[in-house]
KOLNU-782870 format. One record per residue: residue number from 1; residue in three letters; chain; x, y negated, z of N, C-alpha, C in turn. Coordinates in steps of 0.05 Angstrom, whole numbers, plus 5000, padded with zeros to 4 digits. Atoms other than C-alpha are relative to their C-alpha. Layout:
<pts>
 resi resn chain  nc1  nc2  nc3 cac1 cac2 cac3  cc1  cc2  cc3
  NUM  Ala     A    X    Y    Z    X    Y    Z    X    Y    Z
...
</pts>
This chain:
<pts>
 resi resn chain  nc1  nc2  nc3 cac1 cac2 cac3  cc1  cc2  cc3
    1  Unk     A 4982 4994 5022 2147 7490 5676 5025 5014 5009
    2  Unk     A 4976 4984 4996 2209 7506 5715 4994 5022 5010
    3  Unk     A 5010 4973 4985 2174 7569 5754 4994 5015 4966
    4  Unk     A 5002 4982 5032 2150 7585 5677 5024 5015 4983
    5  Unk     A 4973 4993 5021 2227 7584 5651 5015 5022 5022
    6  Unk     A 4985 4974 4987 2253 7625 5710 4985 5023 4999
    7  Unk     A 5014 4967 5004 2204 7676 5704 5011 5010 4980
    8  Unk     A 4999 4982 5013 2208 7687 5640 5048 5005 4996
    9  Unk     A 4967 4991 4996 2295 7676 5649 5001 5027 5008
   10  Unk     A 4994 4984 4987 2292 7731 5704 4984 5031 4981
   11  Unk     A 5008 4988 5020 2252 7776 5662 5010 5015 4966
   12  Unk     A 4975 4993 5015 2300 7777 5600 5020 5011 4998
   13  Unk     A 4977 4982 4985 2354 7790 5644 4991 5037 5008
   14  Unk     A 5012 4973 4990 2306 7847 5670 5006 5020 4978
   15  Unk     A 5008 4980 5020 2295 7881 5606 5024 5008 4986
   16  Unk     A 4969 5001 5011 2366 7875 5574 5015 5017 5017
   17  Unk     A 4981 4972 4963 2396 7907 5650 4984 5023 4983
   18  Unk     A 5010 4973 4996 2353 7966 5628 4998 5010 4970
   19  Unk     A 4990 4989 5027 2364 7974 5564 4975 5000 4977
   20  Unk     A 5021 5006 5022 2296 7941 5525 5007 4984 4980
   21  Unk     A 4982 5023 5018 2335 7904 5470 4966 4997 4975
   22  Unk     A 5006 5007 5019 2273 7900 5418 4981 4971 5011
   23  Unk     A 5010 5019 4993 2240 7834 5425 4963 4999 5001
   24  Unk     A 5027 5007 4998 2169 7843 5410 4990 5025 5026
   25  Unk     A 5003 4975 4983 2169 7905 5460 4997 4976 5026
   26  Unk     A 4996 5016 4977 2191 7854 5513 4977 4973 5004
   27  Unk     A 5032 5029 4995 2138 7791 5494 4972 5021 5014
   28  Unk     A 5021 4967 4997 2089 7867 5502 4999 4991 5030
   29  Unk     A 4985 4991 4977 2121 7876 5570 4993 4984 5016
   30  Unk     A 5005 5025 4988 2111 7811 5592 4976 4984 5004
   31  Unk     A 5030 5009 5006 2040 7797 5568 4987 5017 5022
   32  Unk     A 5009 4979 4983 2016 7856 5621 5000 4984 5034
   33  Unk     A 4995 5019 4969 2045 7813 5679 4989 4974 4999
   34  Unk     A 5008 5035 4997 2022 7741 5659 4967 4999 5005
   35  Unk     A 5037 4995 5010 1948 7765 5637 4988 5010 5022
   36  Unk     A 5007 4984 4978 1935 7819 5693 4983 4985 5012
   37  Unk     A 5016 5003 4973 1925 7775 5749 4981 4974 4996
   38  Unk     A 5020 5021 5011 1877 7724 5712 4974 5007 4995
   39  Unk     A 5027 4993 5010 1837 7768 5682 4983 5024 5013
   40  Unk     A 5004 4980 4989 1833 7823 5732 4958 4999 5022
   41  Unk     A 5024 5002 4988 1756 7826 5758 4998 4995 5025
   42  Unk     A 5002 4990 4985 1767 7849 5826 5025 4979 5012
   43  Unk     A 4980 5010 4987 1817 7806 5869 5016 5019 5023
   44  Unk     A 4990 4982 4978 1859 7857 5914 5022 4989 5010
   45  Unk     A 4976 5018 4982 1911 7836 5961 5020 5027 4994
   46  Unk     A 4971 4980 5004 1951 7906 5942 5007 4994 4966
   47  Unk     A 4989 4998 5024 1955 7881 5871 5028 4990 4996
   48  Unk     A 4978 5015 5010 2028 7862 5851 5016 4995 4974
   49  Unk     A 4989 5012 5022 2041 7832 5792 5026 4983 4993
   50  Unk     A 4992 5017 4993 2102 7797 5815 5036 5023 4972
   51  Unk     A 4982 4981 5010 2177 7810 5788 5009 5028 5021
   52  Unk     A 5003 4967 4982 2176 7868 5847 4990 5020 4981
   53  Unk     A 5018 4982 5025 2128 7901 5805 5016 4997 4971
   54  Unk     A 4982 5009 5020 2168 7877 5743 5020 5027 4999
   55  Unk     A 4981 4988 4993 2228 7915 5768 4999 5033 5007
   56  Unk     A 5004 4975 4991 2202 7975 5794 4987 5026 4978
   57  Unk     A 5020 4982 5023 2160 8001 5722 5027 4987 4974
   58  Unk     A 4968 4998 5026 2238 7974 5680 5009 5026 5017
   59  Unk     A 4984 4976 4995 2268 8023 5729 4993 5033 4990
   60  Unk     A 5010 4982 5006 2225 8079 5714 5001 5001 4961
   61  Unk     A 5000 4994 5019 2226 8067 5638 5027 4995 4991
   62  Unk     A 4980 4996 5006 2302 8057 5644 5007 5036 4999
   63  Unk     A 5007 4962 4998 2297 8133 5671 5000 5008 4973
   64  Unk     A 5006 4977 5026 2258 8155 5610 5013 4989 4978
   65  Unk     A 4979 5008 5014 2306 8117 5569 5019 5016 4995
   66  Unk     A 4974 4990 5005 2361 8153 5584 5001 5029 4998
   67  Unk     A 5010 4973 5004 2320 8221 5597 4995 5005 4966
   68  Unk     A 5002 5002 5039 2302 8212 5515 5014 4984 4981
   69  Unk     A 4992 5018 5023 2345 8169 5486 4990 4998 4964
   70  Unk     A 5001 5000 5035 2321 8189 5413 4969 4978 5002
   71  Unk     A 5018 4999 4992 2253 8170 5443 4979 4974 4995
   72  Unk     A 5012 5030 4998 2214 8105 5417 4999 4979 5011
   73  Unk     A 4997 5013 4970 2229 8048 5459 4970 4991 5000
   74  Unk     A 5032 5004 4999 2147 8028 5447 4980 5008 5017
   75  Unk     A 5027 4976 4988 2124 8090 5465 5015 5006 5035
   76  Unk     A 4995 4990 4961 2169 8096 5544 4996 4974 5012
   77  Unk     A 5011 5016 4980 2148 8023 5557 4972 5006 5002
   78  Unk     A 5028 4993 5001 2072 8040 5534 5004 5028 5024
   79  Unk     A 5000 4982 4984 2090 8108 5581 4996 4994 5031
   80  Unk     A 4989 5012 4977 2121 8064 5641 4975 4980 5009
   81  Unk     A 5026 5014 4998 2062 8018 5635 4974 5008 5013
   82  Unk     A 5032 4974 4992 2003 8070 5634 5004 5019 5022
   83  Unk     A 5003 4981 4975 2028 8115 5684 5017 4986 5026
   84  Unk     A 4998 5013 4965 2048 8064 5744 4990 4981 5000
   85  Unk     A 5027 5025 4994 1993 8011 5740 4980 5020 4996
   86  Unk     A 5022 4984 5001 1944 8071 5735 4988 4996 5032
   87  Unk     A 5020 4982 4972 1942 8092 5810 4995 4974 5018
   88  Unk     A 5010 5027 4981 1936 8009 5840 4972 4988 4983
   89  Unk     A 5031 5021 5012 1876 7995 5795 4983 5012 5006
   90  Unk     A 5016 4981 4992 1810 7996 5814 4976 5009 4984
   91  Unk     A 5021 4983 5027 1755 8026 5775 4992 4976 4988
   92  Unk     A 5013 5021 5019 1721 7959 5764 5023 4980 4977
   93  Unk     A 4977 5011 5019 1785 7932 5727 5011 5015 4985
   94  Unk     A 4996 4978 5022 1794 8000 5691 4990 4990 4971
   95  Unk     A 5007 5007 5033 1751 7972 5637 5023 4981 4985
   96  Unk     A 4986 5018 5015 1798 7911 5622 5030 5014 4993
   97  Unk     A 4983 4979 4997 1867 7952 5630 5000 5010 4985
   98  Unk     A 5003 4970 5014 1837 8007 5598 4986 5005 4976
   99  Unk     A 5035 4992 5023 1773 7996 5553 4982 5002 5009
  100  Unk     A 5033 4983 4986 1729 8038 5597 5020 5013 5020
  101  Unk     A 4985 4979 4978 1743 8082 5658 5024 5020 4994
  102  Unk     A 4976 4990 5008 1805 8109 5663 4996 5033 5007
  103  Unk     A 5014 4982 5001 1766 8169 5684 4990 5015 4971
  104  Unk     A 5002 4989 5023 1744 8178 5615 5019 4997 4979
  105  Unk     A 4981 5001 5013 1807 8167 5591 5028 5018 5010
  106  Unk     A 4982 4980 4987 1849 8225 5633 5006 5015 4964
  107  Unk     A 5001 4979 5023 1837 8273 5561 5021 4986 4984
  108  Unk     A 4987 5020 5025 1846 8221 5510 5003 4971 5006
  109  Unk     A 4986 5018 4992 1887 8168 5522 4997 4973 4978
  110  Unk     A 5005 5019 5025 1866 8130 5452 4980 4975 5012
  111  Unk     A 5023 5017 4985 1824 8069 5457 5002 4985 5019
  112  Unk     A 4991 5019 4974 1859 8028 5516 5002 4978 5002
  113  Unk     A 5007 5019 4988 1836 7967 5531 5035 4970 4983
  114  Unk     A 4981 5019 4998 1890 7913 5541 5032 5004 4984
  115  Unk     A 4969 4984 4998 1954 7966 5540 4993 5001 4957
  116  Unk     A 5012 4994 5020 1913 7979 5472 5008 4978 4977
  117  Unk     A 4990 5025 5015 1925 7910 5436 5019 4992 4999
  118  Unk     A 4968 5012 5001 1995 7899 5463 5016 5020 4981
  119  Unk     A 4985 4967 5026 2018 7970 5429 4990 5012 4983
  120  Unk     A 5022 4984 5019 1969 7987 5376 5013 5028 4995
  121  Unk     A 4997 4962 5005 1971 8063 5359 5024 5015 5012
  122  Unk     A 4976 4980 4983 2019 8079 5417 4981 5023 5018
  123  Unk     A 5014 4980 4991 1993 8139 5448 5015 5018 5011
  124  Unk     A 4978 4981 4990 2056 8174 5484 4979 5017 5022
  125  Unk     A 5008 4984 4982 2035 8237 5524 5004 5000 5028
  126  Unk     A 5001 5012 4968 2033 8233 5603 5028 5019 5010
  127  Unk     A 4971 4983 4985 2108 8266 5636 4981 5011 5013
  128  Unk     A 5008 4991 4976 2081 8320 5682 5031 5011 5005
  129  Unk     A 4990 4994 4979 2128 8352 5732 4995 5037 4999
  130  Unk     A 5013 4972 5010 2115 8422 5706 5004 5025 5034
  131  Unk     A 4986 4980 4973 2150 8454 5779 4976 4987 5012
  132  Unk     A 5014 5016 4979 2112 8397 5827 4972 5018 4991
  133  Unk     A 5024 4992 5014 2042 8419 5780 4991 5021 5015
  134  Unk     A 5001 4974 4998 2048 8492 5795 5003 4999 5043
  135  Unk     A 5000 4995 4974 2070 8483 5876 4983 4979 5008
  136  Unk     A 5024 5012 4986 2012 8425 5885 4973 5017 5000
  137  Unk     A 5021 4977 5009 1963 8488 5855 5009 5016 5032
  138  Unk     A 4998 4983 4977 1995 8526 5916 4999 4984 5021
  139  Unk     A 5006 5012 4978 1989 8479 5961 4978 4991 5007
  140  Unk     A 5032 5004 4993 1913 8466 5948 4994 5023 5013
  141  Unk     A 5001 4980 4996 1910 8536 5956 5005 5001 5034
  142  Unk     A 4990 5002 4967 1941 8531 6032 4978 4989 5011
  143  Unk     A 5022 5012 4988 1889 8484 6048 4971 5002 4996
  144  Unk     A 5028 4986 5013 1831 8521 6021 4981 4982 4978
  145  Unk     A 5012 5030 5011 1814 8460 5982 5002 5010 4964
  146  Unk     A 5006 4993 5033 1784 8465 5894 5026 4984 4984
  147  Unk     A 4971 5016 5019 1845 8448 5847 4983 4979 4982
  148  Unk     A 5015 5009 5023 1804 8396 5815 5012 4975 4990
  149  Unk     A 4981 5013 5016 1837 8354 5757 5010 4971 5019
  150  Unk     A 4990 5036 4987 1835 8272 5794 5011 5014 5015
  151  Unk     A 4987 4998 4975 1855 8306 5856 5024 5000 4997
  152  Unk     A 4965 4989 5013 1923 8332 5823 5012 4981 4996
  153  Unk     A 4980 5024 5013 1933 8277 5787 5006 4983 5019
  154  Unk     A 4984 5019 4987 1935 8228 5844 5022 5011 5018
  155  Unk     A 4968 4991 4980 1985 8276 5884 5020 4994 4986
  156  Unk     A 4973 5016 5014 2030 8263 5822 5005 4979 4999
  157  Unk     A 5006 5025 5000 2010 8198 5822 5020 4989 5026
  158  Unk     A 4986 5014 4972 2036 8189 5892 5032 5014 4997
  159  Unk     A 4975 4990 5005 2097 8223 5880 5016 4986 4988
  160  Unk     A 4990 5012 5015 2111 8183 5828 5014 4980 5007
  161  Unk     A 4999 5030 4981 2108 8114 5868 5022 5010 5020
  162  Unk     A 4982 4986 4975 2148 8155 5928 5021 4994 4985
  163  Unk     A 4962 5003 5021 2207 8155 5874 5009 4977 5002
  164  Unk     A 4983 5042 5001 2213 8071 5867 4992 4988 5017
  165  Unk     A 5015 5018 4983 2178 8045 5919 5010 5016 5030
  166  Unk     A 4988 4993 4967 2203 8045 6000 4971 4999 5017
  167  Unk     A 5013 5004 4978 2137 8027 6027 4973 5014 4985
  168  Unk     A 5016 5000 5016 2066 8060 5990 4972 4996 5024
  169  Unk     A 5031 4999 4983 1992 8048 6012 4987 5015 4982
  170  Unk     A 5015 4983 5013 1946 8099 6000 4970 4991 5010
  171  Unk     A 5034 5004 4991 1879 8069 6002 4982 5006 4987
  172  Unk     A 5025 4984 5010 1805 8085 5987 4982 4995 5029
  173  Unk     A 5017 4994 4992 1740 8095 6020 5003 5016 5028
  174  Unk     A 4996 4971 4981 1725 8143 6084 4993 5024 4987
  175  Unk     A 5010 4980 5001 1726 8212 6068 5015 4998 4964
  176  Unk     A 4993 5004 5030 1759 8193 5992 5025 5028 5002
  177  Unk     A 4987 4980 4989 1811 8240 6018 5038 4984 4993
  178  Unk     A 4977 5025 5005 1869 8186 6022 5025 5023 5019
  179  Unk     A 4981 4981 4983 1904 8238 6081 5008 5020 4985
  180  Unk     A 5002 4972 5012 1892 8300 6043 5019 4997 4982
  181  Unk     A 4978 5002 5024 1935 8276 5979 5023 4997 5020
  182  Unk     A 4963 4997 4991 2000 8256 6020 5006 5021 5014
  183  Unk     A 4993 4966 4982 1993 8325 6066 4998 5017 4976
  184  Unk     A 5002 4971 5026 1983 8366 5994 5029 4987 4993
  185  Unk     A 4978 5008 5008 2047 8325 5972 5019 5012 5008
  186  Unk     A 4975 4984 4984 2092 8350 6025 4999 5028 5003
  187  Unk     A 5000 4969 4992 2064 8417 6032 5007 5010 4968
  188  Unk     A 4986 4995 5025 2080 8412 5956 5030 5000 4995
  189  Unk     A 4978 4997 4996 2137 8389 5962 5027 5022 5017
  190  Unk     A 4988 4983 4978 2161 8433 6009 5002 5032 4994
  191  Unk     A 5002 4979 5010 2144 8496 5970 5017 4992 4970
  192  Unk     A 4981 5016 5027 2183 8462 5910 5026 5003 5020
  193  Unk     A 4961 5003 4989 2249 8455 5954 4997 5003 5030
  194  Unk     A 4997 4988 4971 2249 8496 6020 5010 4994 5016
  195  Unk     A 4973 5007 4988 2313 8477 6030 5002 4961 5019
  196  Unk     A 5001 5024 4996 2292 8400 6039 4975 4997 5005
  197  Unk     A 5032 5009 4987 2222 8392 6075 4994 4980 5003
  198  Unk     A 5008 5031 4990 2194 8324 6088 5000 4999 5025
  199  Unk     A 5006 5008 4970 2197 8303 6159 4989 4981 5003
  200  Unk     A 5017 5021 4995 2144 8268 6179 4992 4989 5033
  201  Unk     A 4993 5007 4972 2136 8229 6240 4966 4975 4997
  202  Unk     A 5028 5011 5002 2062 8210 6254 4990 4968 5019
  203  Unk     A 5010 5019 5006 2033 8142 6272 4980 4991 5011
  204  Unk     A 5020 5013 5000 1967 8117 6298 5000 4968 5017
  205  Unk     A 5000 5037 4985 1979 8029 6315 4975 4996 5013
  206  Unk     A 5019 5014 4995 1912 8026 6331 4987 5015 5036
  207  Unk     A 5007 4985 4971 1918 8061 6399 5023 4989 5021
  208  Unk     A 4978 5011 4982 1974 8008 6418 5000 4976 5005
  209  Unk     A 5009 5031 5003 1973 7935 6429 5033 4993 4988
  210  Unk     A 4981 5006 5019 2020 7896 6386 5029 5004 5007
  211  Unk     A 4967 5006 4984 2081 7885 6434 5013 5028 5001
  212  Unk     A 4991 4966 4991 2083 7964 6449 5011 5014 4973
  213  Unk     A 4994 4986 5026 2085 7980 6370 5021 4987 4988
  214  Unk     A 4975 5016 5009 2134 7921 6347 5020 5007 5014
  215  Unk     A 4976 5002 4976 2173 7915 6414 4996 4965 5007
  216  Unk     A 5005 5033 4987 2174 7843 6456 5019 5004 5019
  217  Unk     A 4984 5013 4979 2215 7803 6501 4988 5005 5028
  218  Unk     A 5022 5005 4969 2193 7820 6575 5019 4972 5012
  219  Unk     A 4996 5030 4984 2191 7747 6604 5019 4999 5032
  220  Unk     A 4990 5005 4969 2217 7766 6676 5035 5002 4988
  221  Unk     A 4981 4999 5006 2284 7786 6647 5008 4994 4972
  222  Unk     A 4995 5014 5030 2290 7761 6579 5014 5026 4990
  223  Unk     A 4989 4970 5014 2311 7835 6551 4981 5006 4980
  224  Unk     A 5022 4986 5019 2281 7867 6485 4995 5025 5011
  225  Unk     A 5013 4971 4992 2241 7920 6495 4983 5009 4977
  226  Unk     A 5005 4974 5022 2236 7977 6436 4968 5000 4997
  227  Unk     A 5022 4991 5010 2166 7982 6399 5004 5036 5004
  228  Unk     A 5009 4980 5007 2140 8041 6380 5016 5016 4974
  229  Unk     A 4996 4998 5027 2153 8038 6312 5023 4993 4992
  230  Unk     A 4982 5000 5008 2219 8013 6313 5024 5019 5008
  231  Unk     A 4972 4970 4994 2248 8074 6347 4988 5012 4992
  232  Unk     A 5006 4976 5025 2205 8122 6309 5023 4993 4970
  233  Unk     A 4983 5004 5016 2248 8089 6252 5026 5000 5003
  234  Unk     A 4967 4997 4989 2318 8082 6287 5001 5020 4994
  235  Unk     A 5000 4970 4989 2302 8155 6306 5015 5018 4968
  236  Unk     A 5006 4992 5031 2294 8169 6230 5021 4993 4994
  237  Unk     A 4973 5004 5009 2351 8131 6210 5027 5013 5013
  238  Unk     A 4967 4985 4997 2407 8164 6248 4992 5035 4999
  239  Unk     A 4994 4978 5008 2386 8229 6220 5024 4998 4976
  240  Unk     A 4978 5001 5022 2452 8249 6182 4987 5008 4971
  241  Unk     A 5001 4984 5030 2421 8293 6122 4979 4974 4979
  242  Unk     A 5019 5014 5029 2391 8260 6059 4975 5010 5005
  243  Unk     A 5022 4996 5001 2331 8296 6064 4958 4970 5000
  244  Unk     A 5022 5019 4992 2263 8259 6059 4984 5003 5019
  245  Unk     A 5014 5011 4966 2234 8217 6121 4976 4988 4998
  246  Unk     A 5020 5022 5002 2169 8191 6122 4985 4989 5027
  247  Unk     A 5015 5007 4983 2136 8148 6173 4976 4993 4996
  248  Unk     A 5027 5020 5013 2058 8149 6165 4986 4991 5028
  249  Unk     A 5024 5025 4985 2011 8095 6195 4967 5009 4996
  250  Unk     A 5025 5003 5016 1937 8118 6190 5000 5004 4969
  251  Unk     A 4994 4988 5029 1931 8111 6113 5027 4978 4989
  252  Unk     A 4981 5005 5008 1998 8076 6108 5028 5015 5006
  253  Unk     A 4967 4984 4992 2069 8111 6101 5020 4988 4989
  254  Unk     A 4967 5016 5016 2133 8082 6092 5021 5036 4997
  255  Unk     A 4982 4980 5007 2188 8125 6063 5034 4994 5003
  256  Unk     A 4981 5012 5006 2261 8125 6059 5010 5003 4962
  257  Unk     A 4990 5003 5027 2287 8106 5989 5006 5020 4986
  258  Unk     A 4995 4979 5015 2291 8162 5938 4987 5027 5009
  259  Unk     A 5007 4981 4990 2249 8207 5983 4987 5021 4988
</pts>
């Protein structure tokens, strides 16, 4: 009971900071996080339903809040909803979520599952990125690779997450092309704003043993001794410029904040 009343306390507070004052929008809001991880088919250890997750899809519909103010508040939490719990679900929990595959639901967005019952006849259109759109088309192009619709969408997709999130995992299958989207990102990005390139600083842990990648105490002298990974990141951090830094891992990359 008391974990029940602080949730939903911290939660209140959440939506009010960000500017969701209608009440049944917020019971909406809240039903997405309680239900999710009950009814979700598939058990994943990257799912987060927590107030992390909470926090991170108010911030984004505080954004389109203030980007539209005239703007429905229904239709930018149904927005904030549908387009950042899209790219962590996995197909087999698309049906509940969604209705049916969210694959057959790229066109027409009608018909949605769960999101479907909490907001009846909300149907807000998807934000694209109309600049990013046009330089991820040139950046397929670079890599000789077919502009084909999922592909796009999850570069925006990842883009998107890059904005609120410090740490993202990009997982999938072998050969799903989990590399290919964050290298079309930057080479997108990078044709989007010349002036500010991504620096990336590459990665593979699995060619180190733990002490060499963290860093450890050598026993003869009791001194730390520097990982791998925590001076690739120092390194990163005393760059002066804002620009965006990413450190990837295999198919994990951490970012710096706002990158």
């Amino acid at each position: 009971m008391l974990q029940l009343e602080f949730w939903h306390l911290n939660f209140t507070d959440f939506t009010l900071s960000y500017g969701i004052c209608c009440q049944s929008n917020r019971n909406g809001f809240s039903v997405v996080y309680t239900m999710c991880p009950s009814f979700c088919i598939q058990i994943n250890r990257h799912y987060d339903w927590g107030l992390r997750a909470v926090k991170s899809v108010l911030v984004v519909a505080g954004h389109l809040k203030r980007a539209e103010p005239g703007f429905p508040e229904e239709q930018l939490l149904m927005r904030a909803l549908r387009d950042f719990n899209v790219p962590k679900i996995v197909q087999q929990d698309e049906v509940i979520f969604f209705g049916k595959s969210y694959t057959q639901c790229v066109s027409a967005m009608s018909n949605i599952g769960l999101l479907n019952d909490l907001f009846p006849g909300v149907d807000p259109p998807r934000m694209v990125d109309a600049s990013l759109a046009q330089c991820t088309l040139k950046a397929i192009e670079d890599f000789d690779l077919w502009p084909d619709e999922r592909f796009t969408l999850k570069v925006a997709q990842l883009d998107e997450l890059v904005a609120i999130r410090h740490c993202v995992f990009v997982m999938g299958s072998a050969g799903a092309g989990k590399s290919t989207i964050w290298k079309t990102l930057v080479q997108a990005r990078g044709h989007r704003e010349p002036q500010q390139k991504i620096r990336v600083a590459y990665l593979n842990p699995k060619v180190l043993p733990t002490e060499d990648l963290y860093g450890h105490i050598v026993l003869q002298s009791r001194e730390w001794k520097d990982g791998l990974l925590s001076s690739i990141m120092r390194d990163l951090g005393q760059i002066t410029d804002d620009y965006p830094k990413w450190c990837v891992r295999s198919d994990l990359f951490a970012c710096t904040p706002g990158a």
